[in-house]
N, C-alpha and C positions, 0 to 999 in steps of 0.2 A: 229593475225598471226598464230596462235598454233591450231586454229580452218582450219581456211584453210590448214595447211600444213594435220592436220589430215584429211580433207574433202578428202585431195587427195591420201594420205596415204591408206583410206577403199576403194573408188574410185576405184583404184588402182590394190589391192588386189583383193575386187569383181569381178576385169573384170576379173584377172586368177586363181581366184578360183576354174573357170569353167573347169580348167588344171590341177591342182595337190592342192589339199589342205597343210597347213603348216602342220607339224606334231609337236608336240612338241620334246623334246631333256631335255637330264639333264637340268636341272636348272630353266626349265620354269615351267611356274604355273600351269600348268594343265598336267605335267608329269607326276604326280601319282595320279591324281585325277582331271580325264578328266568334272568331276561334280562340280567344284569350283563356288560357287554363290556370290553375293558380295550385301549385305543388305542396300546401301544408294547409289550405283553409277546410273542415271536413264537410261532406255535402250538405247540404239542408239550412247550412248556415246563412247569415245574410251579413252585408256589408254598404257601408255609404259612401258617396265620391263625389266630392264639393268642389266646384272648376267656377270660375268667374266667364259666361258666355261672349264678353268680348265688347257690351252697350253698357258695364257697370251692374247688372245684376247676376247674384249669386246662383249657382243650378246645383241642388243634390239631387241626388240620384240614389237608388237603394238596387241595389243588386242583388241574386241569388246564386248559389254555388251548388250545381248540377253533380247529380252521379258520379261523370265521367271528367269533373272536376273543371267544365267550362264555367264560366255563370253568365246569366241571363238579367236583362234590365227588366225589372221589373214597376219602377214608379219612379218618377221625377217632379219634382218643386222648383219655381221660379222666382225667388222672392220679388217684390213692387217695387223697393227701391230700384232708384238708376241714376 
């Protein structure tokens, strides 16, 4: 199920990529260092990265893992609560 929901999750993201790319934001992983490589995860795969932005509400993030084994932000959620 965690594969599909991600299948749809890049999907997703790809099709409005072509509209504004994510930017990162405090907290995320490639905030300060847009070069982040990751040495066992294999390309194509995707991953998520839950940080609390600092007002009480939750940010995940869904990330991608490139060829050359950086990954790329691909979609972020904010949850309402705060």
């Amino acid at each position: 199920m965690k594969t599909i929901i991600s299948a749809a999750l890049i999907t997703l993201a790809a099709g409005s990529a072509a509209f504004a790319a994510v930017q990162p934001i405090p907290g995320s992983i490639t905030y300060d260092n847009p070069n982040v490589q990751l040495e066992k995860a294999p390309a194509g795969s995707t991953f998520f990265h839950t940080f609390s932005n600092g007002d009480g509400r939750d940010v995940r993030e869904v990330y991608k893992v490139n060829a050359d084994k950086t990954v790329t932000l691909v979609n972020r959620t904010v949850s309402n609560a705060s």
